[in-house]
N, C-alpha and C positions, 0 to 999 in steps of 0.2 A: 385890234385883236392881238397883237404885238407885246401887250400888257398882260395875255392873260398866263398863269402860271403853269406852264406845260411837267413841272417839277415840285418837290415840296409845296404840293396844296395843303389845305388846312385836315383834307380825308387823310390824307396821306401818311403825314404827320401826325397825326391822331392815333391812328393806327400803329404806325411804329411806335411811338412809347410805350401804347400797351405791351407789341410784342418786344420790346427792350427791357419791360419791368415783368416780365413772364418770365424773362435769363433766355431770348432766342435770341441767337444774333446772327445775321444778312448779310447782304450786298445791294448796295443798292448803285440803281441805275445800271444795272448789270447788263452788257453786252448780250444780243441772241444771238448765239453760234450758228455761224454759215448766213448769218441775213444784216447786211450794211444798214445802218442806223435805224434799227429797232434794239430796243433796252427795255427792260424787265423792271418795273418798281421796285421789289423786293425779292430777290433771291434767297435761297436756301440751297447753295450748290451742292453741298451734298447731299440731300437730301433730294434734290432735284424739286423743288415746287417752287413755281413762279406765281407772283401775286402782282394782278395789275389792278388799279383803282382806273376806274377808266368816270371822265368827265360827262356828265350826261347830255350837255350839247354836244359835245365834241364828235363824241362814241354813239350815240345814237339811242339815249335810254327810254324803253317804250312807254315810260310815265312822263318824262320829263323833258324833252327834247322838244327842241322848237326848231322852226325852220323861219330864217330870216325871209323876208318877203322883197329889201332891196335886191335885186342881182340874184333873184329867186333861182333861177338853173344857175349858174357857177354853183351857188350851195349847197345845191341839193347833190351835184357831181362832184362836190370838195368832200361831201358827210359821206356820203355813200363808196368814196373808197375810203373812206375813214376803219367805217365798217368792214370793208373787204380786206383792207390789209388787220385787221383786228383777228379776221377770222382764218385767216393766212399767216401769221403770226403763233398762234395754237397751235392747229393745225401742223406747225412745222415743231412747236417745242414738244406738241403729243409724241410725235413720229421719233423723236429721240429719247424720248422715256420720260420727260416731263410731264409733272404735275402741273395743268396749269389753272389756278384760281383767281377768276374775274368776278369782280365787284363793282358794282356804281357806288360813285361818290357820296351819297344822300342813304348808303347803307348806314347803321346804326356800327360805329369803330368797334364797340365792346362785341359784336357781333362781329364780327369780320375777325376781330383778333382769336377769337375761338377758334372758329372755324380754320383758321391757318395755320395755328397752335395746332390744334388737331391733327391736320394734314400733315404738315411736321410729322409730328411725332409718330404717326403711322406708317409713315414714310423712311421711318427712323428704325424702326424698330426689326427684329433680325428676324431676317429670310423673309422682310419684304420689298426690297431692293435688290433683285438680282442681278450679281455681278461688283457691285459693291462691297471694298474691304474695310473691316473694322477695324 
């Protein structure tokens, strides 16, 4: 498991040229504020919208996830705080004013980049950020 890419997956990647040739530009691997070694895929710090590609074994996708059958409880208690700290993670970027947008991997990119696009630029836009200087 050592080999699998916890970074620059192929989603990931995909997704950011689009939004790089849309003229958005990020942070990536972006620190969570106030939480030790959790990082954000793609930030939009001003903006404040976090976009996670989250792996569907990993993350737990309800189409797609498998559960190993060697060493069947270790995994199913490795995924499932997988899960918990995912939602623990939000959860704390909500409570600061982030936007936060999860996606599975096996989403369609050109759809994801929209929709972030979007979020962006809603996000962006004036008197929808309060407290925010232009």
């Amino acid at each position: 498991m050592s080999k699998q890419a916890s970074k620059d997956t192929g989603a990931e990647l995909a997704v950011r040229r689009l939004l790089h040739a849309a003229g958005l530009r990020y942070r990536l691997e972006y620190r969570v504020p106030g939480m030790a070694r959790r990082r954000i895929d793609v930030a939009f710090t001003s903006a404040k919208v976090a976009v996670l590609i989250d792996g569907c074994f990993w993350h737990g996708c309800p189409q797609h996830a498998t559960r190993p059958k060697a060493n069947a409880e270790w995994w199913r208690e490795k995924l499932d705080r997988n899960m918990a700290r995912d939602r623990e993670t939000t959860e704390h970027l909500r409570a600061m004013g982030w936007e936060v947008l999860r996606f599975w991997e096996h989403e369609s990119p050109p759809d994801v980049a929209r929709r972030v696009s979007a979020a962006v630029e809603r996000r962006r836009a004036p008197g929808t950020n309060k407290g925010e200087k232009r």
